[in-house]
C-alpha positions in Angstrom: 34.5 90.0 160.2 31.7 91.5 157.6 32.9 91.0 153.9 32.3 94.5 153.7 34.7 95.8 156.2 37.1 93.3 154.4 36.5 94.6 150.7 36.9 98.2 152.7 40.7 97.1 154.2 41.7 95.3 150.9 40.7 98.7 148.8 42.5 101.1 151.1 45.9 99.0 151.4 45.5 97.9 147.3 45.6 102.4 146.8 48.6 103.0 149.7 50.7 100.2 148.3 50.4 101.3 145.1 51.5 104.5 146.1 54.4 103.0 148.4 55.6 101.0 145.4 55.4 104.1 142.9 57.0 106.7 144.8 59.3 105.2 147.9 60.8 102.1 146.0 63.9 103.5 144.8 64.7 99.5 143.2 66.2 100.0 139.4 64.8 96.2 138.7 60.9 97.4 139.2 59.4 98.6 136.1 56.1 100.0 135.8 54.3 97.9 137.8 50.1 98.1 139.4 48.8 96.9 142.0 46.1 95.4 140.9 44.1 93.8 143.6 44.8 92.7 147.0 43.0 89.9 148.8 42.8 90.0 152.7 42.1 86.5 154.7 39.3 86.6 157.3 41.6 87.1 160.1 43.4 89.7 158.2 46.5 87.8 158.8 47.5 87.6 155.6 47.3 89.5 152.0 48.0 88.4 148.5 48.8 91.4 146.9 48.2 90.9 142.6 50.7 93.1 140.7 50.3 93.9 137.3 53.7 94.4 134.9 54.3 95.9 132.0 57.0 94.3 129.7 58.2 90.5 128.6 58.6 87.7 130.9 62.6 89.2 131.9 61.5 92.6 132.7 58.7 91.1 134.9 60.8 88.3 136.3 63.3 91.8 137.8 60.4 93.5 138.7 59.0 90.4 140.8 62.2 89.7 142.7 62.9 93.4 143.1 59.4 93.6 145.3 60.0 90.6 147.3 63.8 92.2 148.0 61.6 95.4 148.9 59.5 93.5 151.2 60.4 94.3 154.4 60.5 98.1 153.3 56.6 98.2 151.8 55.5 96.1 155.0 57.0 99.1 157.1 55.6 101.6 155.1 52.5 100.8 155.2 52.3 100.1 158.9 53.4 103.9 159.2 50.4 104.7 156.9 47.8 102.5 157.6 46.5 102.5 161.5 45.2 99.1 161.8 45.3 96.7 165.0 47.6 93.8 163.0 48.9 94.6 159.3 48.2 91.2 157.4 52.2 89.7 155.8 51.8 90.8 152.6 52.8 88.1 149.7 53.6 89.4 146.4 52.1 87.7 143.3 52.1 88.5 139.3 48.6 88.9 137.7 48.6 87.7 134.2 45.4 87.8 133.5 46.0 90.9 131.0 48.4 88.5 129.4 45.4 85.3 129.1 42.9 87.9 128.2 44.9 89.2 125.1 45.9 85.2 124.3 42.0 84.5 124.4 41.3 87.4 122.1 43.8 86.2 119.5 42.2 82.9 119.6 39.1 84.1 119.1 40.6 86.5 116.3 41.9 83.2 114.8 38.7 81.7 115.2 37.1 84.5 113.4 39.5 84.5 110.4 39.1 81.2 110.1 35.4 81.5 110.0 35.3 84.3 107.2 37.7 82.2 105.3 35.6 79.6 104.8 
């Protein structure tokens, strides 16, 4: 399958499960949460799906385990809003790397201090 019909599928179910998870969710655990990416495998049999939440490590620890227990529901969903031959199993993952990018810029604002310091 062309990587461009891939990057096509992976944009359109990254914008209808956000959607699905903002509006039809009704899960008091899930905070404010983005989908951030969503990676498809070549036989679209599978899809990681990167979500991004806001909070500390508890709030995003409730948020995680109250999209997994909404699984089933989101995997329904979009089937009813997606027409494609086989929906991939979707597999729900954080994405830290907001979190990494603001530990490297402390670092590097450490680094900095350090530097002027001198």
């Amino acid at each position: 399958m062309s990587q461009r019909r891939i990057a096509r599928i992976e944009e359109l179910l990254r914008e209808e499960l956000s959607v699905i998870i903002r509006d039809e969710v009704n899960d008091p655990r899930i905070g404010f949460v983005t989908v951030s990416q969503v990676k498809v495998s070549a036989d679209l049999g599978h899809a990681k799906v990167y979500v991004s939440v806001m909070g500390d490590a508890k709030a995003r620890e409730a948020t995680m385990k109250g999209i997994t227990s909404a699984g089933g529901y989101i995997q329904r969903a979009l089937g009813a809003r997606v027409k494609l031959k086989f929906l991939p199993h979707l597999e729900f993952l954080l994405d830290d790397t907001l979190d990494q990018a603001f530990h490297i810029e402390e670092i590097l604002k450490k680094i900095e201090d350090e530097k002027s310091n001198k």
